[in-house]
Every structure is written in structure tokens, then in C-alpha cells.
N, C-alpha and C positions, 0 to 999 in steps of 0.2 A: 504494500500500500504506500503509495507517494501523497506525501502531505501539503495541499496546494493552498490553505489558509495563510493568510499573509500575520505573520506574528505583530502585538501591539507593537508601535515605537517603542523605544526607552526614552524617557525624558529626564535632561538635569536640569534642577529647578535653581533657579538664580533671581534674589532678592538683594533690593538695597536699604538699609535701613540708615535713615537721615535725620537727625532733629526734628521735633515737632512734626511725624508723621502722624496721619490719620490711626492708621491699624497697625498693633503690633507685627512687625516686618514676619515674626513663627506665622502666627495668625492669618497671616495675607497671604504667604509659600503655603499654608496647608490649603489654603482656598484654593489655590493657584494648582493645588495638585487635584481637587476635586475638578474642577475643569478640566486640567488635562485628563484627568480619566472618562469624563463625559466625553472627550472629545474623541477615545479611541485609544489611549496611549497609555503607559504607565511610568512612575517615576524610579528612576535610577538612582537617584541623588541630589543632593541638593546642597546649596550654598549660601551664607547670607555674609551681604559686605558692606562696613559700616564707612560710611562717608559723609563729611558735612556735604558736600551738593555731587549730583551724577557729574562722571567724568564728560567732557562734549564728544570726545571721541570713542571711546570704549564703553561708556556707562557707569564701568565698575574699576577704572585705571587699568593703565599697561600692567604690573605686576599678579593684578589678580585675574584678570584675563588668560594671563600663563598659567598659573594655578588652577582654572578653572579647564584647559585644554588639556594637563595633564589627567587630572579625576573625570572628563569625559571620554577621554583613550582608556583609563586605566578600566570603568566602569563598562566601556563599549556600548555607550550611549549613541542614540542617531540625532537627538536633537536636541538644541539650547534655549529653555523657555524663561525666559526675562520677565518680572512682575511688573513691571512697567513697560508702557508704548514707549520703542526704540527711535530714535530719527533712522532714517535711513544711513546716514554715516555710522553712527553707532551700529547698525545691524551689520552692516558690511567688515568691521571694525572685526566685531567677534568673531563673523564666519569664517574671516581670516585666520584668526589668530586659533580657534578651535577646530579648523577643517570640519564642522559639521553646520548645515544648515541652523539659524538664529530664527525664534520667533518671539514674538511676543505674549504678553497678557492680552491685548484687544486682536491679535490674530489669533488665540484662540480661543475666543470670544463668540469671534466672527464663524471661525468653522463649526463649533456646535449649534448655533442659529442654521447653518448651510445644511448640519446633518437633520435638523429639526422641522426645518420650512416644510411643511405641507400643501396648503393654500398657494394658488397661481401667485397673491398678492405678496402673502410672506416671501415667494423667492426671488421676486423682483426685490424688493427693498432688502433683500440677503446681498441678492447679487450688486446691486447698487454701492451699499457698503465695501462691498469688496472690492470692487473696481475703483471706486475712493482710495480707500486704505491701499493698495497694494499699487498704483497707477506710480506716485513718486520715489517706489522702494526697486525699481525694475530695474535702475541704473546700474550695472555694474556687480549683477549676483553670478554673473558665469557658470557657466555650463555645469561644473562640480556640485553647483547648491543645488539645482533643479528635481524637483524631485516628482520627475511626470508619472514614477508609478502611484502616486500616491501618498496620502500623509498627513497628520497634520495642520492644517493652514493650505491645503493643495485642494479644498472641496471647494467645489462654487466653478469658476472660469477653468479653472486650472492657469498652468506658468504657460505654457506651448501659446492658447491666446492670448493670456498678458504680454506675451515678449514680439507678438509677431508683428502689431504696428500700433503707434501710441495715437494716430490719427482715429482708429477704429475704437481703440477704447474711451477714446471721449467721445467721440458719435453713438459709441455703448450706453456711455455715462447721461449723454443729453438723450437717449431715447426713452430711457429708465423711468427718468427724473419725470417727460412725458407723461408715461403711464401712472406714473404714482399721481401724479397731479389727474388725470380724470378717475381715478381709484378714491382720492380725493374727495372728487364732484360728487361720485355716486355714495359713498359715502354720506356726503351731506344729504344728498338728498334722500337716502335711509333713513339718517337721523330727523330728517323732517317727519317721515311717512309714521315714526314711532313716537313724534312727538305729538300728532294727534292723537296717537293712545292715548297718549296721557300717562302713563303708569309710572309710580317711582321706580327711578334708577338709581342702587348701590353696585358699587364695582370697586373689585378688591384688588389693592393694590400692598406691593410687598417687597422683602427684599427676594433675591429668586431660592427656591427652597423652601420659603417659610411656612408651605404647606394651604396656598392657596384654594390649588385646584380641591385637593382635598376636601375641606373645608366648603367648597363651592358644590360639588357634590351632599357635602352632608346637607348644607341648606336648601338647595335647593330639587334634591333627588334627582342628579343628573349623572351623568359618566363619561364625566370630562379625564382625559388623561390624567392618569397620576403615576410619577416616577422619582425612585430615590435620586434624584442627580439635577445638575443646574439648565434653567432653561426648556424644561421639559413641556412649558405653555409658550407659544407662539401667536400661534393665532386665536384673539377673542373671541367669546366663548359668553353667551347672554341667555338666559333662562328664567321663565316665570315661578314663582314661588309663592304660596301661602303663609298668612300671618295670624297673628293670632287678633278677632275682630272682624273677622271676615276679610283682610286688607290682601290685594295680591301686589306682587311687586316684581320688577326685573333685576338680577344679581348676574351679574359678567366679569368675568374671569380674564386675566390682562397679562402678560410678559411681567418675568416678573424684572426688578433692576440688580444690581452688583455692583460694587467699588469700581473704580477704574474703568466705567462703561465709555466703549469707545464713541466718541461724538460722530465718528460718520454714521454711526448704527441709532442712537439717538436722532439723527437728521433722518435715517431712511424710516423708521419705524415712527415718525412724529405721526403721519395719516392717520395710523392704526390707533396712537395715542393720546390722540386729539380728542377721541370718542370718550377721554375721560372729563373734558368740557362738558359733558352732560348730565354726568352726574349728577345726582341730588346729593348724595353721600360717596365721602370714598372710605372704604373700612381696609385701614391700614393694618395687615395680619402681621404680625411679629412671631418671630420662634422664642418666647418668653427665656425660656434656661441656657438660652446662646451665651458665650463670655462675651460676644462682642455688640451684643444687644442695642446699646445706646449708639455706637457706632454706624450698627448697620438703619438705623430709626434715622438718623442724619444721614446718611447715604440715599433712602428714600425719599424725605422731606427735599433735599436739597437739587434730585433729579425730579421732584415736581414743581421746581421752584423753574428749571431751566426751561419744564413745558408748558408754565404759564398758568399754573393749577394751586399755586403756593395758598391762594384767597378761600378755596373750594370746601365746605365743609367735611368732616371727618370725623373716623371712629376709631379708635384704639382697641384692634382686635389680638390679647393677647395668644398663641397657640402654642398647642405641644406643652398644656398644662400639668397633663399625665407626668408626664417628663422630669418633670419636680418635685419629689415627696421627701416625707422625713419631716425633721425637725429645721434642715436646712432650704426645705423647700418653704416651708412654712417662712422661715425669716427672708425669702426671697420673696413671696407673693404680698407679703407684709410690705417691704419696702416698696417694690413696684405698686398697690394699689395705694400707699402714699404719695407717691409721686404723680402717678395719674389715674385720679381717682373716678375719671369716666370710662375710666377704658374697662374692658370686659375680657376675661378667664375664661377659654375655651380649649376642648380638645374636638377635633374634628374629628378623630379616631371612635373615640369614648362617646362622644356626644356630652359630656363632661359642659355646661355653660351654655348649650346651643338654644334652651328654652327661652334663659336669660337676653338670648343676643337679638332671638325672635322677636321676645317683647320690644326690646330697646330698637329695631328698626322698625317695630309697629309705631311704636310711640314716634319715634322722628317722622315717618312717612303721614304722619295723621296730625303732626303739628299743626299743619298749616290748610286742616281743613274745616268749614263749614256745616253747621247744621241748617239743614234747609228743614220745610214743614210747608206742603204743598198738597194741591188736591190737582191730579193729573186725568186725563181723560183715559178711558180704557184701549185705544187704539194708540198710547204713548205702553205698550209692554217693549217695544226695544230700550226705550228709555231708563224703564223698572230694571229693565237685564244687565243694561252698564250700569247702573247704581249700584246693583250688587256684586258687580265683576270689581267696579273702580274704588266704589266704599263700602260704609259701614250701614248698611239696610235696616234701622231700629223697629220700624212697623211698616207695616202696611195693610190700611183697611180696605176691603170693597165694598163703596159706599153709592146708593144710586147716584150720586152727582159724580162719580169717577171713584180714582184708585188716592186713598187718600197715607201720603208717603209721611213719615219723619226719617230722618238719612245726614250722616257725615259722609262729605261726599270732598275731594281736591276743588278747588276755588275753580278749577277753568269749567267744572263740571257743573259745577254750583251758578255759574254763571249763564253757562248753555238752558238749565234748567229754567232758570227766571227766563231767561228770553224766549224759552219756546211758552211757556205760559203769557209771557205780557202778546205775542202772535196770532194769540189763540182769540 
């Protein structure tokens, strides 16, 4: 028997740890290895190199650059993954001095969206990305780095059309950028078509991992992917749900973010995440018992800051409650509900808090609605049928003079209602 499965890469994982970084530099290389494993690969080994600022040309300085060429010969590693986005001189810098192909943290980033894209849309705005990201890095990678069987950072276009004319990759890049723009259009005009529903819309928004999908499923009894590993939701994912009160609602499921998110991937996916402008609620899911919790909560807020959503209301959905018991969980759950004392205790697994989170999106979705007290004719039953669909139906008599309603009803509904009476 001849074994024709292509073995994972080996990756060496190389970090720079610098004053006043975001994430502890362990912390960021373990992330950075959960990627690469998402991506296909596995790690070999790893480095971390402390410097007040990245070197311009190497990243990590000439002498640790040698250090790091000798333990990826010695290791028989295939490739070099850098926690931070390289310039193209820097990448060129290493492959040199390491004889093995240099990728980065946002190239591979970018390849697990490219192994992930389902959706026509998602791989246009993959592929987008990538022809961004990789367009200024062409210069000068020689024959040696290529790695057209495969790899890596090689899913999406591949090198063979990168390298074959830079006229065609920007006529690539403006065709793309076309498409995403009428993807756009239709878009909006979705979101028009559902905003005469009317119906609230929560959408859950996260660090990626935190157990969205999950979570989206338990609320809303769907069977949206779910996978232990990063990036596993791509494309949006929107579901009706019941509440308690009679109240229905829509809950959609969103990509989730990450540290170090590459900006060309933020620029291709904005279409997709633009749909979070509609939101009524965004119920921000955390993986509560994470060491890097607070961290990853500002990595969130701060990539809803860049899409324009910084204003947008929200919920503090804590997950993976289970996760935390003892005496030590207990002084953990203590503190966090000190600190944010709206946020809500949930396991999506357990069901552990979801009665709780029910209420608490009935109560927001019914804030802002109206008790109406109406006598309707009996030829108004579609009418009767979205009161009950959209609100809270408290009676309804049938009286000779008509169908005479009491109803909390959303204010556009409540509005539609007097107008067809004051018609009549």
C-alpha cells in the first residue's frame, strides 16, 4: 500500500514580545498555534523574542533570525509563522535567512476563511482579501518559496496566478470589489424586504471560538455549524425564535473577530458586516473562564468601533459557564457579575442561564412597545394574525360591533393599527 495523503506542514511558531503589548506574547503563540492547526498544519516549535520595537528588516534582528534557521533545520520544519503581519521586506528577510517559506499571523488568517468560504459571497470577499494581502509580497519570493503543491497560505488564487501578471491581479482586485458592491445592493435591499417584518433583531457577536454558533442553536433551535476550532462561522446565519410572552424574534449568527484581524479581511467582509447596523441588540458572547477575557472583550468592542457599531446597543452574554466550578469559580463569577452587573451567565451546552437570557431579550424587544385597545372589524383577521406573530395578544373578544383586541404590539405596528382604523 502506497501512502498518497499529503502529511500536515510543520510549523515554527515565532513571536515578538514588546512593551506594553496587548496579549501576553505565551498567550498570543498558543492562539497562533490554534490557527495554524485550523488551518491544516501543526506546530514544530516555537520561539519568542523580546525586543523594545520589531527589527525593519528581519522583525526579530539578524542574530535571532540565525537562531531561529538553525531550530527550523534542526526541527525539519516546512514553515515560518510570525504572530505578526510581516512587510514584505521582513518576509523576504527571513525566507532568506531560514530557507523555508515565511508566513504570517493574517496569512493565516486569511487561508482558514479560504478553507471555510462556502457561500458564492464568502469567496469572493476571501478571495478579495487575498489578492490585497499577497499583491505587494510577490516581489522577489523566487522560485524556492513557491509552494504550488500546496500549503499553508497557498489556498484561495494560488502563487502560479499571483506571479503571472500584476496587470490581471488588479483587474482581479477591481472586478471583486464590483461584485461585493452589488452583493452590497442586494443586501440592502434584503434588509429593506425584512425590515417591513418588522421583527426584532439580536445578533451575536464574539471573539471567534466563544461559542456562538453554539449558543445560536440552543436559542434558537437551529443547526448552524458548530466546530472546536477558529472561524468555523463565515457566513451569516439568521433565525426566528420564540420568547417568552408570546414575543418572536430574529437571532443571526456573525464571523466571529480575533486579535491581529487582518484589515484587508475587515475591508472584504465589511458587506457581510454591515448587517450588524440593524441590529436592535448585539449580544456580545464571551468565553467567561478565558485568562485573557478582558482582552479578548476589547479586541471585540474595538473591531466594532472600526465598523461603525461602537453606538449600537448590547448585551453581555457570558458562556462556557459550566467551565467554572468550585470555590474558584464561584470567586470568579463573583467578580465578573461585579463588574458587569447586566451581563448574563450562560452555558449553551447545559442550557445552564438560557431561561434567564430568554426573559432578558423579551424584556429589551418589548421595551419599546405599545398597548393598543381597539375594536377591529372581523374581515381585519390578517391583522389579528401579525399581532400575534409580532406581539403580545392580551385578549380578544368577539363582539357584534367587531373583534375587540387589547395587545402590546412594536410602535410601527401600533401605528399601522390606528391608521387602518382612523381609514375605516
Amino acid at each position: 500500500m502506497i501512502e498518497t495523503e499529503t502529511p500536515p506542514e510543520r510549523a515554527y511558531l515565532v513571536a515578538l514580545d514588546v512593551p506594553d503589548s496587548r496579549f501576553d506574547a505565551e498567550d498570543s503563540l498558543e492562539e497562533l498555534g490554534a490557527l495554524v492547526a485550523a488551518a491544516g498544519g501543526t506546530v514544530a516549535g516555537q520561539a519568542i523574542q523580546q525586543r523594545r520595537t520589531p527589527d525593519r528588516n528581519s522583525w526579530v534582528g539578524k542574530g535571532k533570525a540565525e537562531e531561529i534557521a538553525r531550530e527550523v533545520a534542526r526541527l525539519r520544519a516546512d514553515i515560518v509563522v510570525a504572530d505578526d503581519e510581516l512587510s514584505p521586506a521582513q518576509q523576504r528577510t527571513l525566507e532568506e535567512a531560514t530557507s523555508v517559506p515565511v508566513i504570517d499571523r493574517s496569512g493565516v488568517i486569511l487561508d482558514i476563511f479560504a478553507r471555510h468560504a462556502r457561500s458564492r459571497e464568502g469567496r469572493i470577499q476571501v478571495e478579495l482579501a487575498q489578492l490585497e494581502y499577497r499583491l505587494p509580497r510577490l516581489t522577489g519570493r523566487g522560485k524556492q518559496m513557491s509552494r504550488l503543491g500546496g500549503g499553508i497560505g497557498t489556498r484561495g488564487p494560488g502563487e502560479t496566478k499571483l506571479e503571472s501578471d500584476r496587470q490581471i491581479i488588479r483587474k482581479r482586485i477591481q472586478d471583486l470589489k464590483e461584485r461585493l458592491a452589488e452583493v452590497a445592493r442586494q443586501r440592502e435591499r434584503a434588509r429593506g424586504s425584512r425590515a417591513t417584518e418588522g421583527l426584532f433583531l439580536a445578533s451575536l457577536v464574539g471573539y471567534t471560538n466563544a461559542g456562538k454558533s453554539t449558543l445560536m442553536n440552543a436559542l434558537a433551535k437551529s443547526d448552524v455549524l458548530v466546530a472546536d476550532q477558529p472561524f468555523a462561522t463565515l457566513d451569516p446565519t439568521t433565525r426566528r425564535t420564540g420568547l417568552p410572552g408570546g414575543i418572536t424574534i430574529l437571532v443571526s449568527d456573525t464571523v466571529g473577530f480575533v486579535n491581529k484581524l487582518p484589515a484587508t479581511l475587515v475591508a472584504a467582509f465589511r458587506a457581510t458586516l454591515e448587517e450588524l447596523a440593524d441590529a436592535d441588540l448585539l449580544l456580545h458572547v464571551a468565553e467567561v473562564g478565558h485568562p485573557n477575557l478582558h482582552q479578548r472583550l476589547r479586541v471585540v468592542e474595538e473591531t466594532l468601533g472600526l465598523l461603525g457599531l461602537a453606538d449600537r446597543p448590547r448585551l453581555l452574554v457570558l458562556n462556557k459557564a459550566d467551565l467554572i466550578e468550585g470555590a474558584d469559580g464561584a470567586v470568579v463569577r463573583g467578580e465578573l457579575a461585579a463588574e458587569f452587573p447586566s451581563a448574563v451567565f450562560v452555558s449553551a451546552t447545559t442550557g445552564e442561564g438560557l431561561d434567564a437570557l430568554r426573559a432578558r431579550l423579551a424584556e429589551t424587544a418589548a421595551a419599546s412597545w405599545r398597548r393598543i385597545r381597539a375594536i377591529l372589524p372581523y374581515d381585519a383577521g390578517g391583522l389579528v394574525q401579525r399581532i400575534r406573530s409580532r406581539g403580545s395578544l392580551r385578549r380578544a373578544d368577539y363582539e357584534e360591533a367587531g373583534i375587540r383586541i387589547e395587545a402590546d404590539v412594536p410602535a410601527d405596528l401600533a401605528a399601522e393599527i390606528e391608521g387602518y382604523i382612523k381609514a375605516r
